[in-house]
C-alpha positions in Angstrom: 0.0 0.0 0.0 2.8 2.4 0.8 4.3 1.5 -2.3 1.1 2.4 -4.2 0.5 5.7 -3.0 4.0 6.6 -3.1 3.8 6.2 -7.0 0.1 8.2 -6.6 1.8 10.8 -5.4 4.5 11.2 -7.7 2.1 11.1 -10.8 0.4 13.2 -9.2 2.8 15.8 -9.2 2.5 15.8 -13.0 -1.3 16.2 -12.4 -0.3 19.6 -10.5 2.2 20.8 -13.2 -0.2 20.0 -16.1 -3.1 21.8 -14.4 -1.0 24.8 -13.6 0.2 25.2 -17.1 -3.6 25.1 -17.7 -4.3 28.2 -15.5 -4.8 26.3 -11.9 -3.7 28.2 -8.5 -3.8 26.4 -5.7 -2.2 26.2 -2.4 -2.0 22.0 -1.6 0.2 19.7 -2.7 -0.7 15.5 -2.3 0.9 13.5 0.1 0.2 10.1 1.7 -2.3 10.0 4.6 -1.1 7.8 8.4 -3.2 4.9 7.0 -1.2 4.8 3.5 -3.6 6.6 1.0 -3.3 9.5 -1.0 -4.9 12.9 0.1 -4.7 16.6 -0.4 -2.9 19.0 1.8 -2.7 22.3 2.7 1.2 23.6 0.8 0.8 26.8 3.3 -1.3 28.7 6.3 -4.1 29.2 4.9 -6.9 31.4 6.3 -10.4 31.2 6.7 -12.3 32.4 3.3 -9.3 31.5 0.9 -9.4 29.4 -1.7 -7.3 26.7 -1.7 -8.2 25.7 -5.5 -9.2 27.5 -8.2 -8.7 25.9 -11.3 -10.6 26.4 -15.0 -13.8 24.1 -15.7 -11.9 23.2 -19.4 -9.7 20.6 -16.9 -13.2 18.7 -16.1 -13.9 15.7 -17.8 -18.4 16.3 -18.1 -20.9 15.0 -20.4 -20.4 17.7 -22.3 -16.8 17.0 -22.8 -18.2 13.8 -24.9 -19.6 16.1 -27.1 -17.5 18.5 -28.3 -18.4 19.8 -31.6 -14.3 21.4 -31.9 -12.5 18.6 -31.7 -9.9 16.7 -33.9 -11.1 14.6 -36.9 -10.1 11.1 -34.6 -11.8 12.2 -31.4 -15.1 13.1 -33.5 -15.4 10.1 -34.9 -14.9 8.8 -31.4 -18.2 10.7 -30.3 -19.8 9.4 -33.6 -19.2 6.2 -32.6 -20.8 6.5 -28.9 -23.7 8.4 -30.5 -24.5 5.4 -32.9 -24.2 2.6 -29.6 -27.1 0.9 -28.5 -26.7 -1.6 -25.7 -29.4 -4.6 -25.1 -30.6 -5.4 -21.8 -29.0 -9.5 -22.5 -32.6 -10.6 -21.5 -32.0 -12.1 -25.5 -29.6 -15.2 -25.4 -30.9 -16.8 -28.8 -28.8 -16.5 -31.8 -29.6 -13.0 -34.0 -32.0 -12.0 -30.8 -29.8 -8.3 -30.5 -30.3 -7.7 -34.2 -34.1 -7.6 -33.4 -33.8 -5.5 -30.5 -32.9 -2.3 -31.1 -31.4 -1.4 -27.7 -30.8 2.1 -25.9 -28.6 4.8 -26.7 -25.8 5.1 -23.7 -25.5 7.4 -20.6 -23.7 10.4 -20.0 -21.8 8.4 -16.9 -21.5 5.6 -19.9 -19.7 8.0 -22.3 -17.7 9.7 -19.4 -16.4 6.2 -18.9 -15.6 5.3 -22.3 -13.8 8.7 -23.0 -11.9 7.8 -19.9 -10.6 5.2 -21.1 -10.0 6.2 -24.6 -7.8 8.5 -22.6 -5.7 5.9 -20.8 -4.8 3.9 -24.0 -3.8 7.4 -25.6 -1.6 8.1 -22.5 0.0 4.3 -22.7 0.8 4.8 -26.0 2.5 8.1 -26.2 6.0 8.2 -26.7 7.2 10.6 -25.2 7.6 11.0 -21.3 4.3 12.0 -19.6 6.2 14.7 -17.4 8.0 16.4 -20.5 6.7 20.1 -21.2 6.4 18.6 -24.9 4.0 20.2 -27.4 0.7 19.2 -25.8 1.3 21.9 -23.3 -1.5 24.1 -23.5 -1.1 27.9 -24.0 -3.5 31.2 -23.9 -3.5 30.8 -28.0 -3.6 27.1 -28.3 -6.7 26.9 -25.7 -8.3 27.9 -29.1 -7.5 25.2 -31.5 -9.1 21.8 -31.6 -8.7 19.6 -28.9 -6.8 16.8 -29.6 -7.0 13.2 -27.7 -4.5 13.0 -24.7 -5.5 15.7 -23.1 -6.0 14.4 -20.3 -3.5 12.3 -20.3 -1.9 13.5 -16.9 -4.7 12.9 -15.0 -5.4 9.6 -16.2 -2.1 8.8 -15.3 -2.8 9.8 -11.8 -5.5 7.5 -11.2 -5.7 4.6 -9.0 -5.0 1.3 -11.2 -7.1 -2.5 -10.1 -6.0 -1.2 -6.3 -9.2 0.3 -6.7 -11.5 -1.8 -8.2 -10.0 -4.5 -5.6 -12.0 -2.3 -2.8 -15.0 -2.6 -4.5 -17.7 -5.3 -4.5 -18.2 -5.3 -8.1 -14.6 -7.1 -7.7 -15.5 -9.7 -5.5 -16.1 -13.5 -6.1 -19.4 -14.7 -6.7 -18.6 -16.6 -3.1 -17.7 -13.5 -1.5 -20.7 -11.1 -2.6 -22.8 -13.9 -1.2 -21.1 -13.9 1.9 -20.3 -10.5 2.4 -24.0 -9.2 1.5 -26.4 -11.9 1.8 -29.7 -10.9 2.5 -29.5 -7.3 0.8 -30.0 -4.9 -2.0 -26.7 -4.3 -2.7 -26.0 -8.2 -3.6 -28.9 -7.7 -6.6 -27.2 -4.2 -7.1 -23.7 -5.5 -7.5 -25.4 -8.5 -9.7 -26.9 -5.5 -12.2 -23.6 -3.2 -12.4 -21.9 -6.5 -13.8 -24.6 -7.4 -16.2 -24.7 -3.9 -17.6 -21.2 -4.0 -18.1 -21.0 -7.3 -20.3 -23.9 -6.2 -22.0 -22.1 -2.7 -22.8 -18.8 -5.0 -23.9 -20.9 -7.2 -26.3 -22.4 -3.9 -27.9 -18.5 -2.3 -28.3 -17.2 -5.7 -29.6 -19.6 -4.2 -33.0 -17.4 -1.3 -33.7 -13.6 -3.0 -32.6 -12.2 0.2 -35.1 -13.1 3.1 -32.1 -13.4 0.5 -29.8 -10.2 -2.1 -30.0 -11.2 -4.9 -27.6 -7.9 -4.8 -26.2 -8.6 -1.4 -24.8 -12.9 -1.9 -23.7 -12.7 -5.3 -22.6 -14.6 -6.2 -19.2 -11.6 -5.4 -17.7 -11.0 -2.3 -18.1 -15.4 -1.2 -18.4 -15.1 -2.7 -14.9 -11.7 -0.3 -14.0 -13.7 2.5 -15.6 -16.5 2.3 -13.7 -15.0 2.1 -10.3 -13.1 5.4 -11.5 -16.1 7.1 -12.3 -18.6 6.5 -9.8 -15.7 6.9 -6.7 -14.8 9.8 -8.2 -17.4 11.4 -9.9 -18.6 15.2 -7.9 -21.8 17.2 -9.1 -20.0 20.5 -10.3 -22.5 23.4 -11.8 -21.2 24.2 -15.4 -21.8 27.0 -17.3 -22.6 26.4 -21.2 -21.1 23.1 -22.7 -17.6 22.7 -21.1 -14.9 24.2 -23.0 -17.8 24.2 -25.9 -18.2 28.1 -24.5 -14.8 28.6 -25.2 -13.9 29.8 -28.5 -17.4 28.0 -29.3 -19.2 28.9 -32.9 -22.6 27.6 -31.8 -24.3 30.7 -30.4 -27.1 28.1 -29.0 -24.5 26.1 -27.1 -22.6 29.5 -26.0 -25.9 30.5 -23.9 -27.0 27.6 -22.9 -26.8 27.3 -19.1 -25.8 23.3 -18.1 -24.2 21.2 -15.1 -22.2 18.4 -14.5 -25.5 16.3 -15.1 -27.1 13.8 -12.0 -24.1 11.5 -12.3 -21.3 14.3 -11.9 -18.3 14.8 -13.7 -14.4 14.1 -13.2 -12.5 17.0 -11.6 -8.9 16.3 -11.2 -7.0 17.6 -7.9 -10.9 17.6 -6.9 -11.5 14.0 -6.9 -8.4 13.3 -4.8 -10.2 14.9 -1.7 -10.8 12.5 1.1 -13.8 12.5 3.1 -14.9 14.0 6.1 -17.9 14.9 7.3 -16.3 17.8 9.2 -14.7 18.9 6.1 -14.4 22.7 6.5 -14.4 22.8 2.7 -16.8 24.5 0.4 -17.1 23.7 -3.2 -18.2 26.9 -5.4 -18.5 28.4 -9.4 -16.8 31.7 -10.1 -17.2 32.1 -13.6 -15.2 29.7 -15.9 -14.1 28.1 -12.5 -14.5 26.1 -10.1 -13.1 26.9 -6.8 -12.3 25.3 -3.5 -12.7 27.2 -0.6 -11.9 27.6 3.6 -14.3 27.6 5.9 -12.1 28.1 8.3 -8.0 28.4 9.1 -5.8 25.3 7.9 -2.1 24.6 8.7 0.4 24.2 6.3 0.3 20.2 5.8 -3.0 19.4 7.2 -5.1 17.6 5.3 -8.0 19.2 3.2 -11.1 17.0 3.0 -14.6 17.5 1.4 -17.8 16.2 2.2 -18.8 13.4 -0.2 -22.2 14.5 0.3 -25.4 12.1 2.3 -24.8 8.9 1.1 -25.9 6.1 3.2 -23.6 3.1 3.6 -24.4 1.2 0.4 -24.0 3.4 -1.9 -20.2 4.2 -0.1 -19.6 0.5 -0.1 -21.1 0.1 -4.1 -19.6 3.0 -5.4 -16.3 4.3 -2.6 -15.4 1.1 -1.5 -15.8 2.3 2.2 -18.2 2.9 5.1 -19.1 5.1 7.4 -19.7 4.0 10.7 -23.6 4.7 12.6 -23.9 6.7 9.2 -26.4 9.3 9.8 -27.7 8.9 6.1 -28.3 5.2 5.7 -31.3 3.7 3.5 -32.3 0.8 2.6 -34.8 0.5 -0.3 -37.1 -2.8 -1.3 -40.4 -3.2 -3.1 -43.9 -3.4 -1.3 -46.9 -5.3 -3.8 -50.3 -4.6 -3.0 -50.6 -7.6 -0.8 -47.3 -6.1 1.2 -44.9 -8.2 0.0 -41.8 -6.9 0.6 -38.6 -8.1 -1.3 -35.1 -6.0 -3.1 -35.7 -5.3 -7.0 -34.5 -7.9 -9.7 -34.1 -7.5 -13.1 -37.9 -9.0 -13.5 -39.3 -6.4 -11.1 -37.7 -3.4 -11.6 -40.8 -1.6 -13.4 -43.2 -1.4 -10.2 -46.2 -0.8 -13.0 -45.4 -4.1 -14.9 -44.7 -6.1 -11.5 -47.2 -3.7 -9.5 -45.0 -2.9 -7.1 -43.9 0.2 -5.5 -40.5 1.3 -4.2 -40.1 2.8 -0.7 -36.8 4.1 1.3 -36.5 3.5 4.7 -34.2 5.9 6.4 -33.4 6.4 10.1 -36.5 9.0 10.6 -38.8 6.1 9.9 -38.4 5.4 13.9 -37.3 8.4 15.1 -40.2 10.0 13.5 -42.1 7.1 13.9 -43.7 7.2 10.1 -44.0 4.6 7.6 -42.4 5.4 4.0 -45.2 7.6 2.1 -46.1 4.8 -0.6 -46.4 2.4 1.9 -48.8 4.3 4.7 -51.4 4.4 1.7 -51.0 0.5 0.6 -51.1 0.2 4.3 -54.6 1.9 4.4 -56.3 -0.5 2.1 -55.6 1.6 -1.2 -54.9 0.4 -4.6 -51.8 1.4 -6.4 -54.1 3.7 -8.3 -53.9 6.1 -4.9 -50.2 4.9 -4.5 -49.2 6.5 -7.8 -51.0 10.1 -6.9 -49.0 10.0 -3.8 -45.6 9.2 -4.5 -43.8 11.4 -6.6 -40.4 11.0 -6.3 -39.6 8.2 -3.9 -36.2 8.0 -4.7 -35.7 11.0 -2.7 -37.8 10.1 0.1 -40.5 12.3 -0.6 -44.6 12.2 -0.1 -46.1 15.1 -2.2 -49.3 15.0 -4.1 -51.5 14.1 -1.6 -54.4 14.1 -4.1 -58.1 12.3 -2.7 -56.3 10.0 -0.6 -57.6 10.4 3.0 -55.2 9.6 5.7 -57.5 9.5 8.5 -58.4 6.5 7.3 -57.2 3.5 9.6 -54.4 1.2 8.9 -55.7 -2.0 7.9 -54.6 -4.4 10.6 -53.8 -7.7 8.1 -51.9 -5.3 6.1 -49.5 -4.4 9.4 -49.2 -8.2 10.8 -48.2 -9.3 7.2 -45.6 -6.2 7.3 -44.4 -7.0 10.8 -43.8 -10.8 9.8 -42.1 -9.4 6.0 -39.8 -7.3 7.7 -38.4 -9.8 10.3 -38.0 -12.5 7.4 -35.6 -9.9 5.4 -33.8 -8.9 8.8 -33.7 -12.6 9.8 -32.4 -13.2 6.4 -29.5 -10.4 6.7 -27.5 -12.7 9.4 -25.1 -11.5 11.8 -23.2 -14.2 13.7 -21.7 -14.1 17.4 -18.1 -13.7 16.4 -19.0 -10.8 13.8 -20.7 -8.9 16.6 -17.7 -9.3 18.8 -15.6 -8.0 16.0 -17.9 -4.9 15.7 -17.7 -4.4 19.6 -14.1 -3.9 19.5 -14.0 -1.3 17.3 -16.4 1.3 18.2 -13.9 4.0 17.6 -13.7 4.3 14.2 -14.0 7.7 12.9 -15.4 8.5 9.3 -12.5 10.6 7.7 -11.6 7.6 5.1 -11.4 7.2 1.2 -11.9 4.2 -0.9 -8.6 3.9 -1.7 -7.0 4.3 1.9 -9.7 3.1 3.7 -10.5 -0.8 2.4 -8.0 -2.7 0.8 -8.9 -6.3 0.7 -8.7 -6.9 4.4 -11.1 -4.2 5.3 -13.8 -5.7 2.8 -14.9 -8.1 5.0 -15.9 -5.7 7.9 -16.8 -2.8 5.5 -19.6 -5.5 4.3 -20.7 -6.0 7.9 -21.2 -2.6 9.0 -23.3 -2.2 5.8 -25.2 -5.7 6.2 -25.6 -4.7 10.1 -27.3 -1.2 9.3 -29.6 -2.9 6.7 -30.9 -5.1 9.3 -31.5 -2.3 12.2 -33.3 -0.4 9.5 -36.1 -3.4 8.8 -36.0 -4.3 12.2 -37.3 -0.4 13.0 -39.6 -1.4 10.0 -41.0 -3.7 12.1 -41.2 -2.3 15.4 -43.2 0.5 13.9 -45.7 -1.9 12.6 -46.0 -3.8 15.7 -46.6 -0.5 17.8 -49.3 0.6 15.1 -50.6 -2.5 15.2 -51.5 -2.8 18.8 
């Protein structure tokens, strides 16, 4: 591990030169944290209200950056060929079945992905030394000629290599996903990401010119998306990227845009650990995005950011880490009309085709001691009819439209003994044996100031996995308790 991040940091320190050739000030430099990861630090004091980064939104890799209408010949053909993907769902298996399926068009996240690693093979490739000042240094005049592939190439470089993926549970064994996270959503989760995957390889195997399998095999889809989605920060953006830049499209000059739900990849940025005491804020100046202090730090002290309210399965799926009595865990299942309760499968995804809703538990179902909007109406005896003019956006955990539902209606007392008895067979099903208790005993003084990358190598899956699995099962067991006290 010390070996790793000591070659992190070095490349790294071509990230720094290449972004301050770009226009970057800052006032960090990288350095390897007490538990052998990679983090940011402070290169000076630095008082409250500075900015400790402020670097030009051109260095972001965003969906609009898969777009560019002002790029080289090769790279545009590159964006041609993402346009013209469509990937099938595999749900085919017969001879000829794709042909007759004409399939989706892919993501933004997708593309980021791909363009990532059209970027890595680029930067493998090139012969010259990736830390020479050679002719793809950018200048003032230059920033106005097409961009050419490679230009990234220093932050690629910079990247965490299968040390990441390792941390990550789309990396396990089929034996150790079933192990690790029996009993839980993010075992049909993990199951999903994989699929998707192999059914985005077999769609680039069609076009091997843009996309050589030796650069987009599984492999490397699977290293891309752990980059991505550990990495990945919502960042507002002005116009189209670097489109507003020298741009000829009026339209795409005034158009107003962000990163897009899935985020973008900000170098320096994405090297942040976590804290949830960060005393960091993340702002837009103009054709920037700065990084600011909310209050004094030391020269050398580490410089965190929040990674945001994520509850412990998306930090496991997508980080490779946990947080300890996280704040912001969920855990999210399906509820039929007859409550039935059970975690989304690739046959049941579509609640209107299965009939099915989706609802979130969160710690404020005890604490506030209120059932999950979409379930307190299936729980009064209405149809999905009044489910669907009630949930609008359940994702999020909200109840809106309230529409001609009437809530003073009782709870139908069937509906909360056949809830009670769902929620202990899913918690009952999430086991937890005497020895992994004790283990979690003996260490209730972890803090949550950890990455992915310093926090679980392979050691650390196995506990990582039981905190999550553990916090699953308190949340269904509140689930429970709340329909045994409405009950009586």
């Amino acid at each position: 591990l010390a070996r790793m991040a000591s070659s992190r940091v070095a490349r790294g320190s071509a990230l720094l030169r290449w972004l301050e050739r770009e226009g970057c000030e800052h006032s960090v430099t990288l350095g390897t944290t007490p538990s052998a990861g990679v983090g940011v630090f402070a290169s000076r004091d630095v008082g409250k209200g500075e900015v400790l980064v402020s670097c030009p939104m051109r260095c972001v890799i965003g969906a609009a950056e898969t777009r560019r209408g002002d790029a080289d010949d090769e790279t545009v053909a590159f964006q041609d060929a993402m346009d013209a993907l469509r990937v099938t769902d595999g749900s085919g298996d017969s001879p000829g079945s794709d042909d007759d399926r004409e399939g989706t068009p892919v993501s933004d996240s997708t593309r980021m992905q791909l363009v990532l690693l059209r970027e890595r093979n680029l930067a493998e490739t090139e012969e010259k030394n990736i830390d020479c000042d050679d002719a793809a240094t950018t200048t003032k005049d230059s920033q106005e000629e097409p961009r050419r592939g490679g230009y990234w190439r220093h932050y690629v470089a910079s990247l965490p290599g299968n040390d990441l993926v390792a941390c990550l549970p789309l990396s396990w064994s089929g034996g150790d996903l079933r192990r690790r996270l029996h009993g839980t959503a993010l075992l049909f989760e993990t199951s999903a990401d994989l699929a998707e995957l192999k059914c985005l390889q077999k769609a680039l195997v069609k076009n091997q010119k843009e996309f050589p399998p030796e650069t987009f095999n599984l492999d490397a889809l699977i290293w891309a998306h752990a980059v991505f989605w550990s990495r990945a920060i919502s960042l507002p953006q002005a116009g189209w990227g670097r489109a507003g830049e020298g741009c000829h499209n009026k339209k795409q000059k005034t158009e107003k845009r962000t990163a897009g739900d899935d985020g973008a990849l900000t170098p320096l940025l994405d090297m942040c650990n976590h804290s949830s005491f960060s005393h960091t804020e993340l702002r837009r100046r103009g054709a920037r995005w700065q990084l600011v202090a909310r209050r004094g730090f030391k020269k050398d002290e580490q410089v965190t950011i929040d990674y945001g309210g994520k509850g412990n399965g998306e930090l496991l799926r997508r980080h490779g880490f946990v947080v300890p009595l996280n704040p912001y865990d969920t855990c999210s299942a399906w509820v039929s009309r007859d409550i039935t309760i059970g975690f989304a499968s690739s046959d049941d995804e579509n609640p209107k085709r299965a009939e099915k809703i989706k609802i979130l538990l969160h710690r404020g179902t005890k604490q506030w001691n209120e059932f999950p909007g979409g379930l307190d109406v299936l729980l009064r005896g209405f149809d999905a009819k009044h489910v669907s003019d009630v949930v609008q956006d359940v994702d999020e955990g909200l109840t809106t439209a309230i529409g001609n539902v009437d809530f003073e209606k009782k709870f139908d007392q069937d509906a909360l003994r056949r809830l009670e008895a769902q929620a202990a067979r899913m918690a009952d099903a999430i086991s937890i044996s005497d020895d992994e208790k004790h283990s979690l005993a003996g260490n209730e003084d972890d803090d949550d100031q950890k990455s992915g990358f310093e926090s679980t190598p392979g050691h650390f899956a196995d506990r990582a996995a039981l905190l999550y699995r553990t916090s699953q099962r308190e949340l269904l067991l509140d689930l429970k308790e709340l329909a045994e006290t409405r009950r009586r």
